[in-house]
C-alpha positions in Angstrom: 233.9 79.4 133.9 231.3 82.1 133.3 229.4 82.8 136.7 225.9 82.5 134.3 227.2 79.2 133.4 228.1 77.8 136.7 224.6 79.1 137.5 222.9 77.1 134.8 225.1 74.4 135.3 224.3 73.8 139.0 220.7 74.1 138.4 220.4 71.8 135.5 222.6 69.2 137.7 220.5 70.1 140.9 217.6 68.7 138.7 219.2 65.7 137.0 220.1 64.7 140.6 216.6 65.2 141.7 215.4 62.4 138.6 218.2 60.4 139.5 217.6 59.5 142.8 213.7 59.3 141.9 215.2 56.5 139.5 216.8 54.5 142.3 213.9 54.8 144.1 211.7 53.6 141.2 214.4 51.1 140.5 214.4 49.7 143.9 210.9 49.1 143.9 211.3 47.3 140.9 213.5 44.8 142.4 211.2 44.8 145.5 207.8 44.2 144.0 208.5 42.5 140.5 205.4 43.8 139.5 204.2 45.8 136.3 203.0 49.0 138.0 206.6 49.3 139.3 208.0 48.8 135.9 206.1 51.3 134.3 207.1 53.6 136.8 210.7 53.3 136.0 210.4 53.4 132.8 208.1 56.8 132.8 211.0 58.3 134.8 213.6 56.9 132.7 212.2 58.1 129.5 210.9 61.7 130.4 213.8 62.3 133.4 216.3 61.4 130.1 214.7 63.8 127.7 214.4 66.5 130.3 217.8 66.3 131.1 219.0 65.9 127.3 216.8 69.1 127.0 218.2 71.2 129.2 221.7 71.0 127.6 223.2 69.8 130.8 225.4 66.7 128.9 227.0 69.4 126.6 228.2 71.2 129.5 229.7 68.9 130.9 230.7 66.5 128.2 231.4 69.2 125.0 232.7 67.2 123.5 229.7 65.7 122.5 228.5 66.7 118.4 225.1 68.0 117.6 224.7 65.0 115.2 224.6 62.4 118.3 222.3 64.4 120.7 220.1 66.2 118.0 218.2 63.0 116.8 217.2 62.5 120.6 216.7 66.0 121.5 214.1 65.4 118.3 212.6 61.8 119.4 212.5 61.4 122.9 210.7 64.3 124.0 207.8 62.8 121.5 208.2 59.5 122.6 208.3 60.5 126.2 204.9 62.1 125.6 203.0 59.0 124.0 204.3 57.3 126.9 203.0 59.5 129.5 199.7 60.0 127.9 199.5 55.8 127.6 200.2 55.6 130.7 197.2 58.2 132.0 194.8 56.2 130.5 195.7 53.4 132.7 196.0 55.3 135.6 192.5 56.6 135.5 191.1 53.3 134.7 188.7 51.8 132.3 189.8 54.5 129.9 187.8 52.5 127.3 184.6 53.4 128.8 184.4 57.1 127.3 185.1 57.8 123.8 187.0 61.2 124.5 189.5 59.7 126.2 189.7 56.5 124.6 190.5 58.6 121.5 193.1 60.8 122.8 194.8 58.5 124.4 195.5 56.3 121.5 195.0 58.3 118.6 197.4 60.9 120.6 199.7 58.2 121.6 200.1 57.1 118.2 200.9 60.2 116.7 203.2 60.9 118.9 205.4 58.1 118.4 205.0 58.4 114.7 205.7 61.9 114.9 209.0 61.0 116.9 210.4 58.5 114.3 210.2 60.6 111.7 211.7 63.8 113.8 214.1 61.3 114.3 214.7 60.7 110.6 214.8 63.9 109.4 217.5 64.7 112.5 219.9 61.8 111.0 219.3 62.8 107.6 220.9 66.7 108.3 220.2 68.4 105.5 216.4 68.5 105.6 215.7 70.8 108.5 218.2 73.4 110.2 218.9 72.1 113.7 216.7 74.9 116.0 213.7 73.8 112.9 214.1 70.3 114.1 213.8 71.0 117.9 210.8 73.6 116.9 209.0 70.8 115.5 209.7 68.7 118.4 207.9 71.6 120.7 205.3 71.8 118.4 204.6 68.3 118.8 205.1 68.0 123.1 202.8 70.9 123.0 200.3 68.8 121.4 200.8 65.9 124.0 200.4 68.2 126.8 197.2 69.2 125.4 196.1 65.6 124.8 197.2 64.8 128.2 195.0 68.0 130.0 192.1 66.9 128.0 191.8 63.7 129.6 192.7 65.1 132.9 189.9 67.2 132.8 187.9 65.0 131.4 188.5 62.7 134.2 187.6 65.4 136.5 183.9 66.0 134.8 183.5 62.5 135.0 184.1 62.3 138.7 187.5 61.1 139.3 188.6 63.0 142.7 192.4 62.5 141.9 192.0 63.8 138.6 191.8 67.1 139.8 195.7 66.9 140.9 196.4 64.9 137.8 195.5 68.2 136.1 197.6 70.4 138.1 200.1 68.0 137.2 199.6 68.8 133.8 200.2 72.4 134.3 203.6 71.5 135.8 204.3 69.5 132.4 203.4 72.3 130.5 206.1 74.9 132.3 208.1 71.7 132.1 208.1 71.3 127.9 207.6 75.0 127.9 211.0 76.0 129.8 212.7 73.2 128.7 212.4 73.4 124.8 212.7 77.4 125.0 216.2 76.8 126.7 217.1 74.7 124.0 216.3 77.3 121.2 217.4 80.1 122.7 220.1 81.4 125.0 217.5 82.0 128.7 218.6 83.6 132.1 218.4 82.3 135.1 214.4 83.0 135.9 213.6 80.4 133.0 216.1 77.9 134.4 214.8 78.0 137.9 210.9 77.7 136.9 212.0 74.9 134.1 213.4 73.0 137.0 210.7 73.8 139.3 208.0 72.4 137.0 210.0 69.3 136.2 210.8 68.1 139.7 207.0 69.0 140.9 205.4 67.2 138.0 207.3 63.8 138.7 206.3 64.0 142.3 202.9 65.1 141.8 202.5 62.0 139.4 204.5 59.8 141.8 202.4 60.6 144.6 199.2 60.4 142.7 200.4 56.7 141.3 201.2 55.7 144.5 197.2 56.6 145.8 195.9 55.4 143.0 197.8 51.8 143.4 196.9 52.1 147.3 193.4 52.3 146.3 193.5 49.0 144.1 195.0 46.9 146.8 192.8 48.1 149.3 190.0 46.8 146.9 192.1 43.8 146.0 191.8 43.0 149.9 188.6 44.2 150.7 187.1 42.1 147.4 188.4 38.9 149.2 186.9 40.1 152.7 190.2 40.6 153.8 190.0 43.9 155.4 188.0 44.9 157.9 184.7 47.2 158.6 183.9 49.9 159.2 183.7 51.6 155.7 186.1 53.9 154.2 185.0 57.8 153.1 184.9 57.0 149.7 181.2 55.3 150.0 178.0 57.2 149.9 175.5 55.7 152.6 171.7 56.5 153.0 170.6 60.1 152.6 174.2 61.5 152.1 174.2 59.0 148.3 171.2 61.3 146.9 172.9 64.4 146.2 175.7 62.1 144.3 173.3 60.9 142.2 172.0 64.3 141.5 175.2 65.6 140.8 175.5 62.7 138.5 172.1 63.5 136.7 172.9 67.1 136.2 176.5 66.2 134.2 174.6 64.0 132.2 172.2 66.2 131.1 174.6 69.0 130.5 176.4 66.6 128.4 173.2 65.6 126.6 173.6 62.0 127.2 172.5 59.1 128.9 173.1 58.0 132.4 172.5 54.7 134.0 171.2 54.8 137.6 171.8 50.5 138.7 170.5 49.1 142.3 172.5 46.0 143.2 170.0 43.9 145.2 171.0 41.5 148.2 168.2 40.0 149.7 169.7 37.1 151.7 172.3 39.2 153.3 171.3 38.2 157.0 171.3 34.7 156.1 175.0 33.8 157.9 174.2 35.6 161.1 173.2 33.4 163.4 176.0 31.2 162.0 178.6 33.3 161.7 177.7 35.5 164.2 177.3 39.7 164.2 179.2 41.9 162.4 179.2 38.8 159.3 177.2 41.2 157.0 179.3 44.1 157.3 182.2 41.9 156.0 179.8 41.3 153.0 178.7 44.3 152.1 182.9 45.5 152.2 183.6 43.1 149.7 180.6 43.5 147.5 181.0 47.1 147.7 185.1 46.5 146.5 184.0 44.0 143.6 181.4 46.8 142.7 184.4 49.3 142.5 186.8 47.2 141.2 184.9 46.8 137.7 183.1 50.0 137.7 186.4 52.4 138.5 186.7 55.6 140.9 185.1 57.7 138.2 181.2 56.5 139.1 178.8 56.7 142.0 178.9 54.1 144.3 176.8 53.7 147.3 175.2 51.8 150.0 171.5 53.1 150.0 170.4 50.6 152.3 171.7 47.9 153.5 170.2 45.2 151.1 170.9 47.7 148.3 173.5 49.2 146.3 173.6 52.0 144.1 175.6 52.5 141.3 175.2 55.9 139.1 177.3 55.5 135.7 177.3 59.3 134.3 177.4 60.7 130.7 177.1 57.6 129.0 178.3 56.9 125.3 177.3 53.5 124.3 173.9 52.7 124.3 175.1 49.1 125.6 177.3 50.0 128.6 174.7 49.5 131.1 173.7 46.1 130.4 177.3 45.2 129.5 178.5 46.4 133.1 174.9 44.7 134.6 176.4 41.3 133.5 179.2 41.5 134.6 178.4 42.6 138.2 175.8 40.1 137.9 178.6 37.4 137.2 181.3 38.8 139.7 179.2 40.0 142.8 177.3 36.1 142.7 180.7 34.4 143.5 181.0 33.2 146.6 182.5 35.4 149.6 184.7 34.2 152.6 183.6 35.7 155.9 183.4 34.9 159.5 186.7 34.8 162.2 190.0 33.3 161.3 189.3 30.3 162.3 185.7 29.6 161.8 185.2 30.7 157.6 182.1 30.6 155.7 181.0 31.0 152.8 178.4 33.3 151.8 176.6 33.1 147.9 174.9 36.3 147.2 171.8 35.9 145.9 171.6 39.1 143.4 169.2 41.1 141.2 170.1 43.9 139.5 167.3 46.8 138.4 168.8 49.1 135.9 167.2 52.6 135.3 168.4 54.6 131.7 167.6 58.1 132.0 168.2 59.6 128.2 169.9 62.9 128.9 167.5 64.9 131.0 167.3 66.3 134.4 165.3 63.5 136.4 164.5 63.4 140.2 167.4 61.1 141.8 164.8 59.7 144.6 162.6 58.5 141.9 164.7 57.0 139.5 166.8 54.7 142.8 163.8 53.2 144.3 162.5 52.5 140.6 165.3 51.1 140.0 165.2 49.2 143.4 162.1 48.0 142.3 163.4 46.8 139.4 166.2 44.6 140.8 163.8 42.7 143.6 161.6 42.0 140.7 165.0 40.5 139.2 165.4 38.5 142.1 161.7 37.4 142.6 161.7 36.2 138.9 165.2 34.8 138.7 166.0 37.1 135.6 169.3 38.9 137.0 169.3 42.2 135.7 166.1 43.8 134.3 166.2 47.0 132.3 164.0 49.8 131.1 164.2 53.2 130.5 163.2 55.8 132.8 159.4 56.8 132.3 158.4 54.1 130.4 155.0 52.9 131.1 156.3 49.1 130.9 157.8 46.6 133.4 161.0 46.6 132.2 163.3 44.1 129.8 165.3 41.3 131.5 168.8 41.3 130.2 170.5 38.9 132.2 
């Protein structure tokens, strides 16, 4: 065998062995956790760690059998297919992907595309004597180059609108696009051994960058999970503003909205009988609270948006660069609902239960700089009057002369 071939050939196996044994892995924790994250996992590897591998020409070498008619159509499909998948699957890992419009639309508009774009790659690849083979696989880079665009749009995206992990979804992004990059311009065109090593390089770091960043993001949700049923234990974690340090959050939320020229929703959460379990209960009872208020409040609202303590009968949630005129009194009822059931605190073996009595002051600010001090204690305002007069959430727009519009 040609010493450039054994070359390639050890490379290309070198990095189906690396997706294999991320597969086991996957696998394993499939049969471990029977759950859906774990699934999806598997079948993200499965999927892009197969096209990647079909690709890079590695089954030909070592099966040559195998004919160009068998391993053309999924050169042609699964790369496509692999893409919508990946993309889908973004959108859920960022979370409430159907609260901005721009990625709403390119996840499922791009999603869709892609797999219609696969099926008929597909067709045309069984049919034979519509494209030339190297046209066919063309068209198939064509198309991953468009789902790697899709997919570093919403990446950045996510980063504008706040999402810390985001940042290293995007240089996973940049990985994929050496990955689709290398990979289809090995399987146009005869490449040397530069191209094979960065191809393999970018592939093996994307799936652990997107490994490790599932993994966080999943560690993050069951810390919620926990801490929403008062499970887990003060003091806070870093990702909570508190006091003086939540201001220049809300600033920084303020400026992207106005950049973006749209609204932004500054919310205090008000909880007024906070203290009332402590002679019961005993101290330290309405730190548990405010943990578990504080996960319910991050559990619906996501890891893209402000959330802070800015004292402690008051919460402060900043939702940045709105899009629907309704979001903010859509997400104020269901706070309202959520953060009013009741919450199990106290020592293992005396419980109590705590009812949160809750108002909820919202504060729309219509795509302008604003001062961030001003519009969180109007808005504090705002949510004591909502307790005072029973109404749960009142509303009004930032500026306005009037007392503001119960909603809830």
């Amino acid at each position: 065998m040609h010493i450039a071939t054994q070359l390639e050939l050890a490379i290309w196996s070198g990095m189906a062995g690396a997706l294999l044994l991320l597969s086991v892995v996957a696998a394993a924790d499939v049969v471990a956790s029977r759950s859906v994250p774990a699934a999806r996992g598997l079948a993200f590897i499965l999927l892009t760690g197969g096209s990647s591998i079909l690709l890079s020409g590695l089954p030909e070498m070592l099966i040559p059998a195998l004919g160009a008619e068998v391993l053309l159509p999924l050169k042609a499909s699964l790369g496509p297919l692999s893409g919508a998948l990946a993309l889908t699957y973004l959108g859920v890992w960022l979370g409430s992907e159907h609260d901005d419009q721009l990625i709403d639309w390119t996840v499922s508009g791009g999603s869709v595309g892609l797999v219609l774009a696969a099926v008929m790659l597909a067709a045309v690849a069984l049919l034979g004597d519509v494209m030339k083979p190297g046209s066919v696989i063309a068209a198939a880079a064509t198309v991953n180059a468009v789902s790697v665009l899709c997919a570093g749009i919403v990446a950045v995206r996510g980063v504008t609108l706040g999402d810390r992990l985001a940042r290293w979804m995007v240089a996973a992004c940049i990985s994929l696009a050496g990955m689709v990059g290398g990979l289809y311009a090995t399987a146009m065109h005869p490449t040397g051994l530069g191209i094979w090593v960065f191809t393999a390089a970018c592939t093996i770091f994307y799936f652990l960058i997107v490994i490790a960043l599932t993994l966080q993001r999943n560690r993050q949700l069951r810390k919620l999970s926990r801490e929403a049923q008062s499970m887990a234990q003060p003091p806070w974690g870093g990702d909570m503003a508190l006091g003086s340090r939540l201001v220049p959050h809300v600033e920084d939320a303020l400026w992207r909205s106005a950049r973006f020229g749209r609204e932004c929703v500054v919310a205090a959460i008000s909880v007024p009988n906070l203290y009332e379990l402590v002679q019961v209960a005993g101290a330290g009872v309405d730190q548990q609270i405010l943990v578990a208020l504080m996960a319910r409040i991050r559990r619906i609202v996501g890891f893209r948006n402000v959330v802070g303590l800015y004292h402690p009968r008051c919460f402060i949630l900043v939702v940045s660069a709105v899009q629907d005129p309704r979001r903010g009194e859509l997400l104020a009822t269901r706070l309202l609902s959520d953060l009013r059931k009741p919450v199990r605190v106290g020592e293992e073996r005396g419980r109590h239960l705590f009812e949160p009595s809750i108002g909820i002051g919202l504060i729309r600010i219509k795509g302008r700089d604003s001062d961030a001090m001003a519009a969180m204690n109007r808005a504090e305002q705002l949510a004591l009057a909502a307790v005072t007069d029973r109404a749960g959430v009142i509303a009004e727009n930032f500026g306005d002369a009037s007392q503001g519009v119960a909603v809830g």
